[in-house]
C-alpha positions as a Markdown table, in Angstrom:
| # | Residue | x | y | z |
|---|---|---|---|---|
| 1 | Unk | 119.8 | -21.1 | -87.1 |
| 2 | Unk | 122.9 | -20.3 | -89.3 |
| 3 | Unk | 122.4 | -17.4 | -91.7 |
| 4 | Unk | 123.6 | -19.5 | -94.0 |
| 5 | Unk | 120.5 | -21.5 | -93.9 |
| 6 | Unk | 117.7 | -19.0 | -93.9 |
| 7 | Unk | 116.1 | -17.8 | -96.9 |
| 8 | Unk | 116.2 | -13.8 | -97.4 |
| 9 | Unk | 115.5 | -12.7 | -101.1 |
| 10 | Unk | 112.1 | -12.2 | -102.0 |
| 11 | Unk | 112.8 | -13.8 | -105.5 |
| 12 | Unk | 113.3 | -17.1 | -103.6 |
| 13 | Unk | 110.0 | -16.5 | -101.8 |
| 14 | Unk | 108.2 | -16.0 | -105.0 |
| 15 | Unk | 110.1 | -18.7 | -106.8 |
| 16 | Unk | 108.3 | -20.8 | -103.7 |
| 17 | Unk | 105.1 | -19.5 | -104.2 |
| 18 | Unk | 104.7 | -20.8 | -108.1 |
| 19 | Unk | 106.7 | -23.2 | -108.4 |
| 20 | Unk | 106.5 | -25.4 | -105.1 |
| 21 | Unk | 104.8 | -28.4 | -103.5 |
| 22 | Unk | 102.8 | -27.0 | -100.7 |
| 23 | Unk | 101.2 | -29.0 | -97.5 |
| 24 | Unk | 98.7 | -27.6 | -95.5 |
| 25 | Unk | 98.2 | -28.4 | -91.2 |
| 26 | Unk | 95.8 | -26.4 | -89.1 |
| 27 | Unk | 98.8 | -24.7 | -87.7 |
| 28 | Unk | 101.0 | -23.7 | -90.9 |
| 29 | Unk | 101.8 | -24.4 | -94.6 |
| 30 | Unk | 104.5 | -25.3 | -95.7 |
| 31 | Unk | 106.4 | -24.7 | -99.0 |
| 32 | Unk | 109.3 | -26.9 | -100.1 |
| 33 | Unk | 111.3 | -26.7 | -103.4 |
| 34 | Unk | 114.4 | -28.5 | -104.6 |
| 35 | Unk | 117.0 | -25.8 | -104.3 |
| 36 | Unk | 120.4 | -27.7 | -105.7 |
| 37 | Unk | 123.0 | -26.9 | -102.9 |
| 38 | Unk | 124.2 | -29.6 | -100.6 |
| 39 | Unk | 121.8 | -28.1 | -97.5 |
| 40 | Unk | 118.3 | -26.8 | -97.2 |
| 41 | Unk | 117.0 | -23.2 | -96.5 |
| 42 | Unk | 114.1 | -22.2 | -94.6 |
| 43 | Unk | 112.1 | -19.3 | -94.3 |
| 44 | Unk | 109.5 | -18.3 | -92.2 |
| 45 | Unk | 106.8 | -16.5 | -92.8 |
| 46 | Unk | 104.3 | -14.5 | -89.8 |
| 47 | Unk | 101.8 | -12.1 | -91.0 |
| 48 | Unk | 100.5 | -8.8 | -89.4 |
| 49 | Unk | 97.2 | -10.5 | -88.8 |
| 50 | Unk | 98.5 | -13.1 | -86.5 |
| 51 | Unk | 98.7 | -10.2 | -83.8 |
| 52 | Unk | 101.2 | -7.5 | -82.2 |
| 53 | Unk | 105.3 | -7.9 | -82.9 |
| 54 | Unk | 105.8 | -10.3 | -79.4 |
| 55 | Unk | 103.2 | -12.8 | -80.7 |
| 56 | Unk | 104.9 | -13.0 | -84.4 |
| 57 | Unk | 107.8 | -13.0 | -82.8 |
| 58 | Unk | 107.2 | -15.7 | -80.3 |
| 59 | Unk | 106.0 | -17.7 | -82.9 |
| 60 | Unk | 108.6 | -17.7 | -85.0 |
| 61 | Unk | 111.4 | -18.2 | -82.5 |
| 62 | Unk | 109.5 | -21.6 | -81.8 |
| 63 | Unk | 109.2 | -22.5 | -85.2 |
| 64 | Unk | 112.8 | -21.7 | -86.3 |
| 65 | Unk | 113.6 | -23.7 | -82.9 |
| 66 | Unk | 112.0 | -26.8 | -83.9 |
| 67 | Unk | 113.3 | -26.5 | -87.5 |
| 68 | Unk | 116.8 | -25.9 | -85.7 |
| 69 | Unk | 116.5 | -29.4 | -84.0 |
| 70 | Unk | 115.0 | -31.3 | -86.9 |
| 71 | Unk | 117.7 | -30.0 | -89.6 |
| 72 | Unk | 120.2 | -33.2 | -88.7 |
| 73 | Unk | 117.2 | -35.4 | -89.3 |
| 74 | Unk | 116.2 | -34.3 | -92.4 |
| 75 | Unk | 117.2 | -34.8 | -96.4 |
| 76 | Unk | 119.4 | -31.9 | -97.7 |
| 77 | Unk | 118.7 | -30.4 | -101.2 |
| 78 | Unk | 115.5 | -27.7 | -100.5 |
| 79 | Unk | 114.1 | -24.6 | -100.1 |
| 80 | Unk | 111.2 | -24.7 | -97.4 |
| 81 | Unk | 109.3 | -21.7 | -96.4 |
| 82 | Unk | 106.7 | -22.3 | -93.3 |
| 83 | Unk | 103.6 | -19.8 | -93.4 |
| 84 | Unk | 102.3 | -19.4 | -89.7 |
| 85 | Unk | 98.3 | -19.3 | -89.7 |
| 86 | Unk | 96.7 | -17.8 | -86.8 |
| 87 | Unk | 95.9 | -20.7 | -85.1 |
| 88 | Unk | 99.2 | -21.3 | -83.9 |
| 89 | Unk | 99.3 | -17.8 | -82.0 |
| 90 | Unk | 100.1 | -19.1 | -78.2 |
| 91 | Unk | 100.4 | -22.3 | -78.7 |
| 92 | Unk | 102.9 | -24.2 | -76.6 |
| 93 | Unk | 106.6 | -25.4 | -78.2 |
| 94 | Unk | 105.6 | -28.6 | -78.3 |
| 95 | Unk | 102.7 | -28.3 | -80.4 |
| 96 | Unk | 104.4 | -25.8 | -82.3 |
| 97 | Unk | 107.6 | -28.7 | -83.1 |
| 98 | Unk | 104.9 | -31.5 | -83.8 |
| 99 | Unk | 103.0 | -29.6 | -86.2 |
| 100 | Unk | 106.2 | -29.2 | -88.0 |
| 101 | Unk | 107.9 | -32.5 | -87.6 |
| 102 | Unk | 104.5 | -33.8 | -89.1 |
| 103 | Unk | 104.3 | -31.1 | -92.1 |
| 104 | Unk | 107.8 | -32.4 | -93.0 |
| 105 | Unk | 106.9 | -36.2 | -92.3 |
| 106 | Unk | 104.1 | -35.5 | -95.5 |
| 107 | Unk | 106.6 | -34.0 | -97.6 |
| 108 | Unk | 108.7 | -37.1 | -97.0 |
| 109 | Unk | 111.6 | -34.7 | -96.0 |
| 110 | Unk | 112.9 | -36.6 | -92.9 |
| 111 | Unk | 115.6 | -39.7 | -93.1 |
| 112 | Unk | 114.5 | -43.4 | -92.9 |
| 113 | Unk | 117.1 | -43.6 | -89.7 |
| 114 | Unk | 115.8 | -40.7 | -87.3 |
């Protein structure tokens, strides 16, 4: 993912945290705010809990994959942080993409055409 896209100041985290819509899925939450630039930003979010530095790791490399693949697909204009929960420790890339191809399916973030 291009830096350009990635969220990195904690004030935009925070600004997330109070002010955003947020979706709930087993797997992760995700946080999504209207950021007024013509693309979106994403951040990703592992804890400590969720296990050694590989696992976090791991997990977020398959997130920020899926998010990668999706970003043509979806409507432009937001700041979306995804929180991993543990339950998505190990779990295979393509669970991993669905759970967040669903999470931004509530938030009605993808385009009528894809």
């Amino acid at each position: 993912m291009r830096k350009q896209l990635r969220l990195r100041r904690a004030k935009d985290f925070a600004r997330l945290r109070q002010q955003g819509q947020t979706i709930r899925h087993p797997l992760m939450i995700l946080s999504l705010l209207p950021n007024d630039l013509p693309y979106n930003r994403y951040g990703i979010i592992t804890s400590k809990r969720l296990g050694n530095a590989v696992k976090r790791n791991r997990t977020r490399r398959l997130i920020r994959e899926a998010v990668r693949l999706l970003h043509d697909g979806l409507k432009q204009g937001y700041d979306v942080v995804i929180i991993t929960r543990h339950e998505s420790v190990g779990k295979p890339y393509k669970v991993i993409q669905e759970a967040v191809y669903q999470l931004f399916l509530r938030v009605n973030l993808v385009k009528e055409n894809k």
